[in-house]
KEDOFI-241110 format. One line per 2 residues: number of its first residue (from 0); for each residue x, y, z of C-alpha. Coordinates in Angstrom, 3 decimals. Layout:
N
NUM	X,Y,Z | ...;
// end
This chain:
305
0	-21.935,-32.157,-19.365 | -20.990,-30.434,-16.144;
2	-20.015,-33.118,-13.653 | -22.786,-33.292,-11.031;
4	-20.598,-33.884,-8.032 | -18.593,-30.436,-8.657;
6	-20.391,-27.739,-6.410 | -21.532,-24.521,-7.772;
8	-18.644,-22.090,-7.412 | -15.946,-25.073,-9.157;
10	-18.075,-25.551,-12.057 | -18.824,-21.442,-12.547;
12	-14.822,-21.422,-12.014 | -14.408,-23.821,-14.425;
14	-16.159,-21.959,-17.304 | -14.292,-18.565,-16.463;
16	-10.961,-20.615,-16.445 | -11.838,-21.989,-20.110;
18	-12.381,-18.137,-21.057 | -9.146,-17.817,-19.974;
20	-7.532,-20.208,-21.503 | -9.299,-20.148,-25.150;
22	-8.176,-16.669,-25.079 | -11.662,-15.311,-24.865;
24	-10.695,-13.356,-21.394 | -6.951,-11.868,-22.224;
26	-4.136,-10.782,-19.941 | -5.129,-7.501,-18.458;
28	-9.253,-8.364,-19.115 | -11.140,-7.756,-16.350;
30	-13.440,-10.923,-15.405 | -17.254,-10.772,-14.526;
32	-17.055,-9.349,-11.026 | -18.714,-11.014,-8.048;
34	-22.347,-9.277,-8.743 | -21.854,-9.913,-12.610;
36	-21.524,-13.865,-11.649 | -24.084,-13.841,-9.492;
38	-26.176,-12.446,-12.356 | -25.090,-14.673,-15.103;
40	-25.045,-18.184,-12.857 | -27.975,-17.001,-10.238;
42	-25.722,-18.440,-7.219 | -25.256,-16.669,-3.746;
44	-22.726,-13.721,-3.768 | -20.257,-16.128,-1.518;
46	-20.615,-18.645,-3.964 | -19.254,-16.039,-6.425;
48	-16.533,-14.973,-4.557 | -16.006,-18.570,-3.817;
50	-14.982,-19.073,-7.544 | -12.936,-16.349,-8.198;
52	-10.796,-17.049,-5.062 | -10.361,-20.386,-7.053;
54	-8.811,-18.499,-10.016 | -6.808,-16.552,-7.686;
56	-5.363,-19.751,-5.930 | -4.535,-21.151,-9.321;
58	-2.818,-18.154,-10.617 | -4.733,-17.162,-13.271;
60	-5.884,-14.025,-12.182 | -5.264,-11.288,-9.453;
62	-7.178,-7.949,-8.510 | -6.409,-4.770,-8.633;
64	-7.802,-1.902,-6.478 | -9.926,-0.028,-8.616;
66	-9.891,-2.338,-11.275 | -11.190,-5.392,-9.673;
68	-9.890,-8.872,-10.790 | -8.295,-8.728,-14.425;
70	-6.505,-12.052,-15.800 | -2.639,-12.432,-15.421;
72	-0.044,-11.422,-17.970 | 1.116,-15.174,-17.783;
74	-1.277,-18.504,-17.250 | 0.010,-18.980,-13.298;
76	2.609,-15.955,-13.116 | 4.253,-12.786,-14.268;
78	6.813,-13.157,-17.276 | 10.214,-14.096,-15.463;
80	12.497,-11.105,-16.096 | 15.493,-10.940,-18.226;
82	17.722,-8.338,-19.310 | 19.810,-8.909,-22.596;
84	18.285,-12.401,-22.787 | 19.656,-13.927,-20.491;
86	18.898,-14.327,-16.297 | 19.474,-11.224,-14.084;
88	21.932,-11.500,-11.135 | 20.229,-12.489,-7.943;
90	20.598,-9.899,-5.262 | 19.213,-9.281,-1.854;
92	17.908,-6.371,-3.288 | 15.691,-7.996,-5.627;
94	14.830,-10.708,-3.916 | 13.181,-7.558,-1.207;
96	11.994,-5.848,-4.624 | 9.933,-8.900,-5.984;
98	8.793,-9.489,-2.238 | 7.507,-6.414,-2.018;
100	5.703,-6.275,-5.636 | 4.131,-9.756,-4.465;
102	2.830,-8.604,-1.659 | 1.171,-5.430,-2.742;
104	-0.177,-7.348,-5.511 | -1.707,-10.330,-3.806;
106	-1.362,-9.197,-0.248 | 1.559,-10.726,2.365;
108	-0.401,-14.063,3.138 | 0.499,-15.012,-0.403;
110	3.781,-14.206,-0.176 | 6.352,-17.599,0.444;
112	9.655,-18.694,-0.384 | 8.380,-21.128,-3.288;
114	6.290,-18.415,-4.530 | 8.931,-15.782,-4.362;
116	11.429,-17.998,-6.368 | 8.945,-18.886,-9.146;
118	8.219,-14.999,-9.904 | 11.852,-14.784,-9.763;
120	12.673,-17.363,-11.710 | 15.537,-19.397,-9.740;
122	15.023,-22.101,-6.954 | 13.612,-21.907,-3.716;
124	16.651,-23.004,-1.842 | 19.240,-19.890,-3.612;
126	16.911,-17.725,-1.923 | 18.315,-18.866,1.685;
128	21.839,-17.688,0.644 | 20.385,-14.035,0.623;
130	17.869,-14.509,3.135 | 17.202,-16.707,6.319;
132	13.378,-17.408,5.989 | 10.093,-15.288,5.431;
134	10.831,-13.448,8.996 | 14.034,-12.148,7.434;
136	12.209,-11.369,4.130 | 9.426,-9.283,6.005;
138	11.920,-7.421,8.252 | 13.697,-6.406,4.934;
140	11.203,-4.928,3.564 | 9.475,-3.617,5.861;
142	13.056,-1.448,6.128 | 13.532,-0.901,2.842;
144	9.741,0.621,2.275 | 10.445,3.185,5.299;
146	14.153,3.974,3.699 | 12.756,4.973,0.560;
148	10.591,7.244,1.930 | 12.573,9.099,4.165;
150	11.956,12.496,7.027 | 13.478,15.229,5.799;
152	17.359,15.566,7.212 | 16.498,18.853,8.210;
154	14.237,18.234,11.429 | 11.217,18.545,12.360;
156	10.559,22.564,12.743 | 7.319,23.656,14.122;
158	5.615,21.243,16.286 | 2.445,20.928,14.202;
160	3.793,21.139,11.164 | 5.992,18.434,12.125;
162	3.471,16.029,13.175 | 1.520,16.720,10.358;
164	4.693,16.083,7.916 | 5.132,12.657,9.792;
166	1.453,11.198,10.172 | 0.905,12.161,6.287;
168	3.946,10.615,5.155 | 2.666,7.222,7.349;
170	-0.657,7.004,5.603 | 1.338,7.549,2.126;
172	3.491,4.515,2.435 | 0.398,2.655,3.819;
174	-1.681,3.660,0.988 | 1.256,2.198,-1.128;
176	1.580,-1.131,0.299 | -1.342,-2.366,2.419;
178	-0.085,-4.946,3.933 | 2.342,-2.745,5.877;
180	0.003,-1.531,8.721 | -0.651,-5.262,10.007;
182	3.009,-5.011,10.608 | 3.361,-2.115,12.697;
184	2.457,-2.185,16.244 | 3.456,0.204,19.261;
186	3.361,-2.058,22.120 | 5.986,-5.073,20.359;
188	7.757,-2.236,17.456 | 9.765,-4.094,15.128;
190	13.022,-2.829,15.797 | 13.418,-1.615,12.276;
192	15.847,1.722,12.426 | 14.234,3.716,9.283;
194	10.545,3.035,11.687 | 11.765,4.249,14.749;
196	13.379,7.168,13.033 | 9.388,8.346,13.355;
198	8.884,8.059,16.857 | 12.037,9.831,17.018;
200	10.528,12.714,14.889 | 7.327,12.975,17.054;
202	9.506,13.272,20.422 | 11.638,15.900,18.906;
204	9.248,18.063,17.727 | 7.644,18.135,20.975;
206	10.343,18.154,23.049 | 10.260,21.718,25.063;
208	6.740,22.795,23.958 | 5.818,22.713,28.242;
210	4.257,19.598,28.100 | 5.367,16.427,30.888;
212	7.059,13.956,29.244 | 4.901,11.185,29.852;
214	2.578,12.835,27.764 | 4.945,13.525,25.365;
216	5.240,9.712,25.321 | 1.586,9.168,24.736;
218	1.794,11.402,21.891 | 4.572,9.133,20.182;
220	2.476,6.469,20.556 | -1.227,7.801,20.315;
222	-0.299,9.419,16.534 | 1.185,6.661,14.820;
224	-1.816,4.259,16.401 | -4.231,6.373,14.674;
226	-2.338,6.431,11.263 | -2.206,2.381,11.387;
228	-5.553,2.359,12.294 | -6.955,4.122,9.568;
230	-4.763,1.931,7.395 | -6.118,-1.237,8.734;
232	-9.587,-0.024,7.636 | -7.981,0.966,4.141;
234	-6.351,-2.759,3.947 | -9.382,-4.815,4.978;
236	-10.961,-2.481,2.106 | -8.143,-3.557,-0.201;
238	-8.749,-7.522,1.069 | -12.478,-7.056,0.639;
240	-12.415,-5.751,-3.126 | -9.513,-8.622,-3.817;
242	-12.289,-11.149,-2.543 | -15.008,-10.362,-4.288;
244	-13.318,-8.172,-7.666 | -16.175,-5.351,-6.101;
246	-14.876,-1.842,-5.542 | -16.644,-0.103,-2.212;
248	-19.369,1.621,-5.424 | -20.002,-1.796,-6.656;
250	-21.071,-3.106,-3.368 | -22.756,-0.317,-1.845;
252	-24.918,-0.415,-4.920 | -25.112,-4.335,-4.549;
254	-26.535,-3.760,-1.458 | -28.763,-0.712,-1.979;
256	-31.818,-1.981,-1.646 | -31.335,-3.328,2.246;
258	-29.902,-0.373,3.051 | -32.609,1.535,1.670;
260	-34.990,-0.464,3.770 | -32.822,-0.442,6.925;
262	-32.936,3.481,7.059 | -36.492,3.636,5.772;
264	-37.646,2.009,8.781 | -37.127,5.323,10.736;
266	-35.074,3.193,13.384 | -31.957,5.324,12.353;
268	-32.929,8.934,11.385 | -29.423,10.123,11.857;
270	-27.651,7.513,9.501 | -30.224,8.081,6.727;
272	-29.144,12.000,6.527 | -25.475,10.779,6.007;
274	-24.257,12.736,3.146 | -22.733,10.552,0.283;
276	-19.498,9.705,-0.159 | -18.493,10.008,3.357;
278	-18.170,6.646,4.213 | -15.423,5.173,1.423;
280	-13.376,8.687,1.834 | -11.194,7.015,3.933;
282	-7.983,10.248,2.894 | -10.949,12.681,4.058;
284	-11.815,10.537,7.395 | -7.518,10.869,7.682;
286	-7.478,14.438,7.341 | -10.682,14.807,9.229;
288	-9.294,12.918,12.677 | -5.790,14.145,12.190;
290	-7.160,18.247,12.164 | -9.021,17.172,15.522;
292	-6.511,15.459,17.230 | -3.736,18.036,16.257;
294	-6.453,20.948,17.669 | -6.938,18.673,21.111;
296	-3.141,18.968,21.527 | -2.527,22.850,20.992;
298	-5.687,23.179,23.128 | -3.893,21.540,25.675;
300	-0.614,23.301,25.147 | -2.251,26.716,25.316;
302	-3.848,25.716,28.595 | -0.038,24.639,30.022;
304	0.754,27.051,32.506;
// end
């Protein structure tokens, strides 16, 4: 019998971790999603979410945009690699790898030396002869994500073509890796060379084009600001569906029926003519206020005397 001092979300965590573990859920299964628990168990949505974050903490599953929460390959963590049978060389480089693949699985919060050093296998203290500390870590990465993804050697060419080149290639690597945009900031940069290579693009490609260069300046700081900001929106998306294993559908159409009686009130006439799919098009809302920003600015350059 269930023990009656366990609340709600441990025992409903409880039965999904005995799925897991009779082999009734498999690696790569997806698990009842947030909604689906709340139908099964009739508890609260939070309560739901509640227990999966359980599973999460434990290890024994993880989710997956688009997918939602699936259970692991191993019971806590991924299958240490090996190459020939026997351990792979420790490297800086893989050490930034494995960080990386951490934290666009599970998001950078998860990501620590002791949990580094289990997916890789060794102990947490031979990590600190490669790396310093998590700082370290996250500065490493964050340079070796913009190095692989590098502005064409050739410069930037026409101004809007440029910017357009540069703000794209942004929300790419932020699409990638989520976690990234928390990172960035333009008022305290990371000095990270392969980063400010961009700001060095934008002020290139509008050097000479008539305009004073303190708006110049603005510009290198106002484009990259939107880019991040429409990644934060993107990662908090990302966190959301993590939370509750419910893509932006799933809990739109959880929700349906207060949003149908929200805009049926006739309080927002406006909102209710929204066309569909508007809302989670977050590449579309990219494109959208990168076109009207990038027709502001020639505006204003045809208008400079």
């Amino acid at each position: 019998m269930p023990d009656p001092v366990e609340s709600p979300y441990q025992r409903i965590a409880g039965a999904l971790r005995e799925r897991i573990r009779s082999g009734e859920l498999a690696p790569g299964d997806r698990v009842p999603s947030t909604r689906a628990i709340v139908r099964e168990w009739g508890v609260a949505m939070v309560t739901a979410a509640k227990a999966l974050g359980v599973l999460q903490q434990e290890g024994l599953v993880e989710a997956h945009p688009g997918m939602g929460t699936v259970v692991r390959a191993g019971e806590h963590i991924r299958e240490p690699r090996r190459t020939g049978g026997r351990r792979q060389t420790l490297t800086r480089g893989r050490i930034v790898a494995e960080a990386i693949a951490i934290a666009d699985a599970e998001g950078l919060d998860a990501l620590s030396m002791r949990r580094l050093a289990t997916a890789l296998d060794v102990g947490p203290m031979t990590l600190y002869r490669h790396v310093a500390g998590k700082d370290e870590l996250v500065y490493a990465m964050v340079r070796e994500l913009m190095a692989a993804h590098p502005l064409p050697a050739a410069g930037p060419g026409p101004w809007r073509a440029a910017l357009e080149l540069v703000c794209r290639l942004q929300w790419r690597i932020y699409r990638a890796h989520h976690w990234l945009a928390g990172l960035m900031s333009t008022t305290r940069p990371m000095l990270a060379p392969e980063a400010m290579a961009h700001s060095e693009w934008v002020l290139r490609a509008l050097h000479g084009v008539g305009l004073p260069a303190e708006e110049v300046a603005r510009e290198a700081l106002t484009l990259p600001a939107f880019v991040r900001g429409m990644a934060l929106s993107m990662a908090a998306e990302v966190e959301a569906e993590r939370e509750t294993g419910m893509t932006n559908s799933e809990w739109w159409q959880a929700i349906g029926g207060e949003v149908q009686q929200l805009l049926g009130s006739g309080a927002f006439p406006y909102l209710a003519h929204m066309p569909d799919g508007i809302v989670d098009d977050l590449d579309g809302q990219f494109e959208h206020g990168l076109a009207r920003h990038l027709d502001g600015l020639q505006a204003r350059l045809e208008a400079v005397p």
